[in-house]
C-alpha positions as a printed Julia matrix, in Angstrom:
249×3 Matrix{Float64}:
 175.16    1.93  160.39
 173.76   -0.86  159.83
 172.41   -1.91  155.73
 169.09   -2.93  157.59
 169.42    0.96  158.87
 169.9     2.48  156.02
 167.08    1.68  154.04
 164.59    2.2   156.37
 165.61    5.64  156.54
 165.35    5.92  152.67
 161.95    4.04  152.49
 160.77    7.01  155.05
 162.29    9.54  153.27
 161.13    8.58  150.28
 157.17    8.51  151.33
 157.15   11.71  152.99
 158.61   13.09  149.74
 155.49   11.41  147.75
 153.0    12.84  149.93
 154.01   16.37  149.32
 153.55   15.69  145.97
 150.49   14.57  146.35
 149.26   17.08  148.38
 150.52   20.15  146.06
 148.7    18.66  142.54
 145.37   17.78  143.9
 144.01   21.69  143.61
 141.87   21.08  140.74
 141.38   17.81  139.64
 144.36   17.84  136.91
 147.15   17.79  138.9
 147.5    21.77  138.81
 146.19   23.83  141.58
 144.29   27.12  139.8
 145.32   30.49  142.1
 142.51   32.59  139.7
 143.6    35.62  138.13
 146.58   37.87  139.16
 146.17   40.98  140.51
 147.61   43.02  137.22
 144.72   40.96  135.58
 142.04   41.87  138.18
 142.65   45.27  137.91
 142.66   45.87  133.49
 139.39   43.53  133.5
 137.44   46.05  135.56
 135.29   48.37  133.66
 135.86   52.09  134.08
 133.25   54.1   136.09
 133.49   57.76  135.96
 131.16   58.37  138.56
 133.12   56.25  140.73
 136.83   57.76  139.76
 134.99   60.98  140.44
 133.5    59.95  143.08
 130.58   62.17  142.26
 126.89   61.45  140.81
 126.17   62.63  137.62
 122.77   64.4   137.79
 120.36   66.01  134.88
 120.44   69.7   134.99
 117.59   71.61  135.96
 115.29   73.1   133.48
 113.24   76.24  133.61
 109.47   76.35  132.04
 108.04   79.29  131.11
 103.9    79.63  130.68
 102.27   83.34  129.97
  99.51   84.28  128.33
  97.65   88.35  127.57
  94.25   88.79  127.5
  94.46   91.54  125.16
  90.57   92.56  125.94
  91.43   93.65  129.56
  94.82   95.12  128.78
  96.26   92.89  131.7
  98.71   89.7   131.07
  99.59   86.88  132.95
 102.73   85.39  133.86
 104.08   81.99  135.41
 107.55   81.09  135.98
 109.0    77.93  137.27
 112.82   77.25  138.99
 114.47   74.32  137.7
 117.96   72.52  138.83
 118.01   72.82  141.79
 118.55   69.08  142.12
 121.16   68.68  139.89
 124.57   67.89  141.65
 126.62   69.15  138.88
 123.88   70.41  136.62
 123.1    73.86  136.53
 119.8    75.23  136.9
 117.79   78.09  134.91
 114.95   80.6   136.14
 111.78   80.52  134.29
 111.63   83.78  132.48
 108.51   86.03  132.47
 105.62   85.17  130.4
 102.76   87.06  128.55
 103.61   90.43  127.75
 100.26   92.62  128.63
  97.63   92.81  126.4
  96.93   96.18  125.03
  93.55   97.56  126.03
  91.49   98.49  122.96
  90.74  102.04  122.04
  88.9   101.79  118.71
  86.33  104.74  117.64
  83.46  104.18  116.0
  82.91  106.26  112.67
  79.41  107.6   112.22
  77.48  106.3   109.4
  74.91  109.3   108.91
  75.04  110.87  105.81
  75.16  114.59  104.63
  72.01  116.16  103.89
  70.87  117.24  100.29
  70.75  120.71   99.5
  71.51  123.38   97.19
  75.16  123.31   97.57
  76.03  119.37   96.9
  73.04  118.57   94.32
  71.44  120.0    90.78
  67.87  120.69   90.6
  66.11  121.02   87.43
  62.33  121.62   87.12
  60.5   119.62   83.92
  56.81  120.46   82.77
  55.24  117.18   82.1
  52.05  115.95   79.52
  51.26  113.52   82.33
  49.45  113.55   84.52
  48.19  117.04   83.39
  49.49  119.76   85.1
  52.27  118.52   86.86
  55.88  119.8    87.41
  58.68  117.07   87.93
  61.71  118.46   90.14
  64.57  116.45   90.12
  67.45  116.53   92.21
  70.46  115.08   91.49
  73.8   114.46   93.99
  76.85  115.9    92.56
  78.98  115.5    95.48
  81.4   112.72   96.53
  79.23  111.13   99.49
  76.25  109.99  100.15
  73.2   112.62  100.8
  70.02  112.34  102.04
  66.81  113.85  100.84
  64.36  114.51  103.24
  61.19  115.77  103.96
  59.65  117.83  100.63
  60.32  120.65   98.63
  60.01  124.04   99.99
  58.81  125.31   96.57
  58.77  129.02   96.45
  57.01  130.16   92.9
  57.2   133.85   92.02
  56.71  136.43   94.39
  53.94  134.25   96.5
  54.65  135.04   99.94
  53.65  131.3   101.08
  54.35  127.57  100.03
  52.43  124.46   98.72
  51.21  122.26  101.15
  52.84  118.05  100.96
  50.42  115.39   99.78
  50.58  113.14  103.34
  49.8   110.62  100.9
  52.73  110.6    99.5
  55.21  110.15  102.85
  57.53  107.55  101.41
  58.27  104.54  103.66
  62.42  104.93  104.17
  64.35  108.24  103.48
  65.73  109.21  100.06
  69.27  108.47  100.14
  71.04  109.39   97.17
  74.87  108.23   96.13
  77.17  110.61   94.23
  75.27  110.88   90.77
  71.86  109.43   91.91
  68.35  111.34   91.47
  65.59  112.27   93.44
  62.36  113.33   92.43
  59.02  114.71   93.69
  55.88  115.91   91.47
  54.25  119.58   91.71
  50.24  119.9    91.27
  50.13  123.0    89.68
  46.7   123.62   89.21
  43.16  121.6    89.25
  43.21  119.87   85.53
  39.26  121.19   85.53
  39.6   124.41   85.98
  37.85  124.69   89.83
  41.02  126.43   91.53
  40.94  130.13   92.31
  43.74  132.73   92.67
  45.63  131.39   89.85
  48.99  133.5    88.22
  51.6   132.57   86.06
  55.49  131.76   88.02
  58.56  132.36   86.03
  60.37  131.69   88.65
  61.37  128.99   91.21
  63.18  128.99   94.19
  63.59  125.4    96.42
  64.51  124.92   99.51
  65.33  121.84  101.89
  64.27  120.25  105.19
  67.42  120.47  106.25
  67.74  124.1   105.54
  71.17  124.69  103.23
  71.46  126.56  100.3
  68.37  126.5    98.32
  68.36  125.91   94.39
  67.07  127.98   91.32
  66.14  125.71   88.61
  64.84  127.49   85.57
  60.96  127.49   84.28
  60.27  127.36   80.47
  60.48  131.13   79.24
  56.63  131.5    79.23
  56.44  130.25   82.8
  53.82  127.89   84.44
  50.39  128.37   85.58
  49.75  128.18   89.29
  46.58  128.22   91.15
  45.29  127.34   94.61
  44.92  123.86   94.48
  48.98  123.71   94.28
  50.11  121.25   95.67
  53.78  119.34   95.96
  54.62  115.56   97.11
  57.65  114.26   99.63
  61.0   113.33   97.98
  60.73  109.86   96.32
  63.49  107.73   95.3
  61.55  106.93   92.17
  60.23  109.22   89.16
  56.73  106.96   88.96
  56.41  107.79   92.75
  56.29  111.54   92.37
  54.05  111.56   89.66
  51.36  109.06   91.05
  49.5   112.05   92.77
């Protein structure tokens, strides 16, 4: 071979040995070619998703709601229930429970407000003469029970052995009934006889027996020892609930 040989063969060699070079550190610019991130690398830089190593969808559970109401006048109740989670993948769902228990239907009594009636068995009587007006007998009648009592009507005033009553002043009708509360008085006035003398049939009462509109036991109250003076014009008033009442006739 030839020297002239020889180097042209060395001269070739030697350029297609350059432009590999070349060609392997002209990647990025800097004479080193960048092949990213390795696969180990990759695969720790990935953020974990538990839905996707599960390979499931995480879902809310269901929820149950619950609504009642009682209408306690009726006695009937109401109730609403409501299914929840029934969507949920891996949720579980609860039934609405029953709501509103039922209202109790009333059953109250009503508790009568009349009182007792007055009479001989739940009251005192006493019978007072009086210097005015002249001729007059107070009765008084006083509650000695433990409720309420009501006096009504008059007095059914019985004197002696006369086989008939006194007649009521209309007059005197007062305008409510006499209700008297344990240790209250009523009263009513007696006309015993005309102050001038014009009455007829007149007698002297020792005694005094009263009785009640309402019927009951009747009371006794005493006279004064010589007794009182009656005559036809006798005469008695309706219970009042005050003493100036029964003695204004």
């Amino acid at each position: 071979m030839s020297a002239r040989t020889a180097r042209t063969r060395l001269l070739a060699a030697s350029t297609i040995a350059l432009t590999a070079f070349a060609l392997t550190a002209c990647g990025n610019g800097n004479g080193v070619r960048d092949e990213g991130p390795s696969a180990a690398a990759r695969s720790s830089a990935r953020p974990s998703d538990p839905a996707a190593d599960s390979g499931t969808t995480a879902k809310p559970a269901g929820t149950g709601t619950t609504t009642g109401s009682t209408n306690g006048s009726k006695g009937s109740g109401t109730t609403t229930g409501s299914t929840g989670g029934s969507a949920g993948k891996n949720g579980t769902g609860s039934t609405g429970g029953s709501g509103g228990s039922a209202g109790k239907t009333g059953t109250g009594t009503g508790t009568s407000t009349r009182n007792v009636a007055c009479d001989g068995a739940n009251t005192r009587t006493s019978a007072t003469v009086v210097s005015r007006p002249l001729n007059h007998l107070l009765l008084t009648v006083t509650n000695t029970g433990s409720k309420n009592c009501d006096l009504t009507g008059y007095p059914i005033a019985r004197f002696g052995e006369a086989q008939s009553v006194p007649p009521v002043a209309e007059e005197t009708h007062p305008q409510a009934v006499v209700t008297l509360a344990p240790g209250e008085s009523g009263y009513a006035g007696v006309l015993l006889s005309a102050a001038d003398g014009s009455g007829g049939n007149g007698y002297t009462a020792k005694t005094l027996e009263i009785g009640f509109a309402a019927q009951g036991r009747t009371a006794r109250p005493a006279l004064p020892a010589k007794g009182v003076y009656v005559d036809d014009k006798l005469t008695v008033t309706y219970w009042q609930q005050d003493l100036d009442d029964a003695l204004a006739y």
